[in-house]
C-alpha positions in Angstrom: 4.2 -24.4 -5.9 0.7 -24.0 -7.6 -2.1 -22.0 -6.1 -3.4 -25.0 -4.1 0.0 -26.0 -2.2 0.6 -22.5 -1.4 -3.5 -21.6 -0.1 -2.3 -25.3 1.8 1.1 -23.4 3.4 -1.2 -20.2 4.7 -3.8 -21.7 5.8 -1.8 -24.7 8.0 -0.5 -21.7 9.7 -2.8 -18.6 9.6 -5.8 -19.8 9.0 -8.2 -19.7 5.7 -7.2 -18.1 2.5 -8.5 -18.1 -0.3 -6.2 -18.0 -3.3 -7.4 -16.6 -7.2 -4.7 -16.5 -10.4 -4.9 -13.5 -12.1 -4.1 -13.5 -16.0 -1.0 -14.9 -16.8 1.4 -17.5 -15.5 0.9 -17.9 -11.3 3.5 -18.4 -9.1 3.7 -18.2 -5.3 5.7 -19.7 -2.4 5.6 -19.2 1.5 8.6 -19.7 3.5 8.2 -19.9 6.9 10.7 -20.7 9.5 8.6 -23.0 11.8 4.9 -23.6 10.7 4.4 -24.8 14.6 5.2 -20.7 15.5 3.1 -18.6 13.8 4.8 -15.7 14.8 7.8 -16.7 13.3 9.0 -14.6 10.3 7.4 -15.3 6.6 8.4 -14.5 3.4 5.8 -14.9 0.9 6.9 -14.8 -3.2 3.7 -14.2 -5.5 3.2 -13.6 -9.1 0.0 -12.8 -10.6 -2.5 -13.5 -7.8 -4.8 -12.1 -5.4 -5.2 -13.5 -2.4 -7.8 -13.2 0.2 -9.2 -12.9 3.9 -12.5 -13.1 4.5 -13.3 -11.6 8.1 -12.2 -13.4 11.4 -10.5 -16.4 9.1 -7.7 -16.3 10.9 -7.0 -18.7 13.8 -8.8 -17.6 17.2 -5.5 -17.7 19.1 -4.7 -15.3 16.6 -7.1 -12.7 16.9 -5.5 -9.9 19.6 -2.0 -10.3 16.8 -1.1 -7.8 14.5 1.2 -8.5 11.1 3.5 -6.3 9.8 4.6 -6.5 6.4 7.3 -5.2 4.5 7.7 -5.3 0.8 11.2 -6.9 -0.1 10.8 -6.9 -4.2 8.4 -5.8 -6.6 5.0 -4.4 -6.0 1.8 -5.4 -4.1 -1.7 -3.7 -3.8 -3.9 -4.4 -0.9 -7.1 -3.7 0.1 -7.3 -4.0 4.1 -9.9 -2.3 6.7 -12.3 0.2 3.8 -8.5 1.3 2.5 -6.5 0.9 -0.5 -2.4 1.1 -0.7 0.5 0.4 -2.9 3.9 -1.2 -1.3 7.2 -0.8 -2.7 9.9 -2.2 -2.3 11.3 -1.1 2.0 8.0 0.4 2.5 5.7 -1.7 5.4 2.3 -1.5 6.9 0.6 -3.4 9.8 -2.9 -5.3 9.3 -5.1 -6.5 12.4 -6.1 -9.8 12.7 -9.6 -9.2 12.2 -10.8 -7.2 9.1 -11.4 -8.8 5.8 -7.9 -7.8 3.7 -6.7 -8.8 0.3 -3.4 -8.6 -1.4 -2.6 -8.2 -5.2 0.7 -9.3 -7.0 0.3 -8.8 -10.7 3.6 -9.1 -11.0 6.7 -10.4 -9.2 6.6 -9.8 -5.1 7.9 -10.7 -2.2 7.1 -9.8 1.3 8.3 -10.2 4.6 5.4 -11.0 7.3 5.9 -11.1 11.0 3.0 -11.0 13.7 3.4 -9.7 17.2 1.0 -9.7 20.2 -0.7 -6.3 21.2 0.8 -7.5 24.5 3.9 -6.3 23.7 3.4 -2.5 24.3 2.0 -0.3 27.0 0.4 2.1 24.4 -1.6 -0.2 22.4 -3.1 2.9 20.7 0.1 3.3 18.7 -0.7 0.1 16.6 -4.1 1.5 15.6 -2.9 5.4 14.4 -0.3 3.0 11.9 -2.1 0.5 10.7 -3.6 0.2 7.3 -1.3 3.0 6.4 1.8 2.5 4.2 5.1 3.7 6.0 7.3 4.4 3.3 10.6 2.9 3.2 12.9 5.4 2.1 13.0 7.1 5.4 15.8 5.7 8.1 12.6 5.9 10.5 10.6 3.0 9.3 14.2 1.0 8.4 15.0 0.7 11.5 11.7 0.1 12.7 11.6 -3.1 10.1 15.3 -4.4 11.6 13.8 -4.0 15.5 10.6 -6.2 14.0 13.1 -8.7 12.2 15.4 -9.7 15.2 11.3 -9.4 17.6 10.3 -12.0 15.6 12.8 -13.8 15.4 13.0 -13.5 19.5 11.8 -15.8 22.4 8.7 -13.8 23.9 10.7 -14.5 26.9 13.5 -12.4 26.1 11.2 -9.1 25.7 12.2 -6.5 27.9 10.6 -3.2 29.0 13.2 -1.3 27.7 12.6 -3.3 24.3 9.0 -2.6 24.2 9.9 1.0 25.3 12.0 1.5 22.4 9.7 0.0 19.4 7.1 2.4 21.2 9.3 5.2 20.7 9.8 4.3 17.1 6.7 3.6 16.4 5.8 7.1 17.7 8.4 8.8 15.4 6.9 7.1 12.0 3.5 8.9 12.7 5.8 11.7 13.1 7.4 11.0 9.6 3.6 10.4 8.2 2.8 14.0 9.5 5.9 15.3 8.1 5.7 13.8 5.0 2.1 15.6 4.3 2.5 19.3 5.7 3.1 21.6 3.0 5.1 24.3 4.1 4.6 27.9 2.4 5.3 30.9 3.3 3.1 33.2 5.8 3.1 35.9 3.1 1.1 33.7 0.6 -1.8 31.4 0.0 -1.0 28.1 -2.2 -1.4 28.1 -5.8 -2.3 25.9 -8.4 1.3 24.8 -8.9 1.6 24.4 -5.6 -1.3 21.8 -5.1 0.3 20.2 -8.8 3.4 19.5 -7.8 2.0 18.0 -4.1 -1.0 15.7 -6.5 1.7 14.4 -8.8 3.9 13.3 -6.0 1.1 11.5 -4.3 -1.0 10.1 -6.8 -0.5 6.5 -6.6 -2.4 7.2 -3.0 -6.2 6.6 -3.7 -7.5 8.9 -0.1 -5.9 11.8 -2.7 -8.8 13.9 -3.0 -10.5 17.1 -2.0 -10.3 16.6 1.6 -7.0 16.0 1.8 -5.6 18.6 -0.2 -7.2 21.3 1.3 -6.1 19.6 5.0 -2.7 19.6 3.9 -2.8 23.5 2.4 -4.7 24.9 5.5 -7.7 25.3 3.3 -11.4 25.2 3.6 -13.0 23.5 1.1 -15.1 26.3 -0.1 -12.0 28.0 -0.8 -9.9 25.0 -2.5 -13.0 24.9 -4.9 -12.9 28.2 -5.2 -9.1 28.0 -6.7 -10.1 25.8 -9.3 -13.5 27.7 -10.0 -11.3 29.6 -12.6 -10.1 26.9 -14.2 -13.7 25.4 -14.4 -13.2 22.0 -13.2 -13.6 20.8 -9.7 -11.3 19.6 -7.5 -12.1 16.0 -7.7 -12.4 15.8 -11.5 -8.9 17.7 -11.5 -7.5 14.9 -9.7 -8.7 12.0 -11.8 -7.8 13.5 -15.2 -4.0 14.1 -13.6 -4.2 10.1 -12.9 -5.1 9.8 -16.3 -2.6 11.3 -17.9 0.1 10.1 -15.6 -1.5 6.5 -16.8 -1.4 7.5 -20.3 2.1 8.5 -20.2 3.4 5.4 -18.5 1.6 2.8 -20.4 3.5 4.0 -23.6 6.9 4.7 -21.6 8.9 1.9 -22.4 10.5 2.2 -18.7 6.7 0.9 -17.3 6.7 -1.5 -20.1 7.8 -4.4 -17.9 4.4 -3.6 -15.8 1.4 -4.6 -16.6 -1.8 -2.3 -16.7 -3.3 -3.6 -13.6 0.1 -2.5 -12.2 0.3 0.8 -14.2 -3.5 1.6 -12.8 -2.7 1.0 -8.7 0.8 3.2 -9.4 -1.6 6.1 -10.1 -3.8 5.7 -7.3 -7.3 3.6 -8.7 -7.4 0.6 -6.8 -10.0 -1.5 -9.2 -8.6 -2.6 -12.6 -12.0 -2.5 -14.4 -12.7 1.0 -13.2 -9.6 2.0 -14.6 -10.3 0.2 -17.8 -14.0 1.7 -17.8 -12.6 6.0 -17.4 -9.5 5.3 -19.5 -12.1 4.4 -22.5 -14.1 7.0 -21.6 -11.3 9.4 -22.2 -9.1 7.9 -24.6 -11.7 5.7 -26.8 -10.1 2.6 -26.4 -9.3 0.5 -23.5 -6.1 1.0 -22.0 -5.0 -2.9 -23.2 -5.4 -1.5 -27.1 -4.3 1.8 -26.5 -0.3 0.5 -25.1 -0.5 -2.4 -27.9 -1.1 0.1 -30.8 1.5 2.8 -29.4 4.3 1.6 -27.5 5.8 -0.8 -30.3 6.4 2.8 -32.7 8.3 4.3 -30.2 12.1 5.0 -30.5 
């Protein structure tokens, strides 16, 4: 299916895409179990292509939905509502059918979309403290959530109980539980965090791009007077600590030969920058080369 059949597919049953190859061979497919429902489940397979939604282009009767998708295979980076994620595969996230969004396969990926009214539950508030947030998909939490969502869609809105809107509402409620869980760094009373401490938290979240002063010091109990005064001795702040451990994570991987199957772009978003030619601009700056030259001269002499 070239990019003009599959823009076609999208657009006969959500409304107006526009569809941009990337570098390299395109590919893309939408499958969609009855383009007359557009609630009905989708499962959209994409290679090297962005595609995006300009604000309000979806249909009007589709305005008061909200899509949740969950990565199947490979990776995607979107851009959705001022915030920037990376899905892997299990891991899912909920847009609004509003806000401008775009979504980034530079390589293989497939995803599984399905749209259900706000309608649905009581506590519409739920919907807005998840979305644009990625739930990730190695906790049973958001698994199960993504099977309830499955058989939902693939459901009569006729055969929606309270009791079945009561129980997504109680799941729902216990993945921002898990999203709270998953941040809290837990030290002891009997010291404040260290270095190490915020090291080993960064490098386990670094393909997030809100990583960053703020959020460190929220997640450490810390003030940020005194997270910048941690780092004072090291003399380097906070921020500028965080972008040089993204670039030598990027480093590292683009002359691993386990990320050599990834591309750049790919290699870039997996360490938390969400624009290609910023990355390409700081790697440069740093390295003296682009990070395209750098892999090409060093990964074929590894053993």
């Amino acid at each position: 299916m070239g990019p003009g059949d599959f823009a076609d597919r999208l657009n006969r049953v959500y409304g107006r895409f526009d569809v941009q190859p990337l570098s390299g061979p395109f590919s893309g497919g939408a499958w969609i179990g009855d383009e007359k429902n557009p609630l009905a489940p989708a499962s959209i397979v994409t290679r090297q292509v962005s595609v995006t939604r300009a604000k309000n282009a979806l249909k009007p009767a589709l305005d008061d939905f909200l899509f949740f998708l969950i990565q199947t295979k490979g990776r995607q980076h979107i851009r959705h509502h001022r915030r920037s994620l990376t899905l892997s595969p299990g891991d899912l996230t909920i847009f609004n059918g509003r806000d401008t969004c775009e979504m980034i396969a530079p390589t293989a990926s497939e995803v599984q979309v399905m749209s259900l009214g706000r309608g649905i539950l009581k506590d519409t508030d739920l919907f807005d403290s998840l979305a644009f947030k990625r739930l990730p998909g190695q906790t049973m939490r958001v698994r199960i959530l993504a099977e309830i969502l499955r058989m939902l869609a693939t459901s009569p809105g006729s055969a929606l109980i309270a009791e079945d809107s009561a129980y997504i509402e109680d799941l729902l409620r216990a993945a921002i539980r898990g999203l709270d869980d998953e941040h809290k760094v837990v030290l002891s009373s009997s010291r404040q965090p260290t270095l190490e401490d915020i090291e080993k938290f960064a490098r386990q979240h670094l393909n997030e791009p809100d990583l960053g002063p703020i959020r460190i010091a929220s997640v450490f109990g810390l003030s940020l007077r005194s997270l910048y005064r941690l780092f004072a001795a090291q003399q380097v702040t906070p921020s500028n600590w965080v972008w040089s451990l993204r670039l030598d994570e990027a480093e590292r991987r683009l002359v691993s030969r386990d990320w050599a199957p990834q591309t750049v772009t790919d290699i870039a978003y997996s360490v938390g920058f969400n624009d290609s030619a910023h990355f390409s601009r700081t790697f440069a700056r740093t390295y003296g080369m682009t990070p395209s030259r750098y892999r090409r001269e060093r990964l074929p002499f590894l053993t």
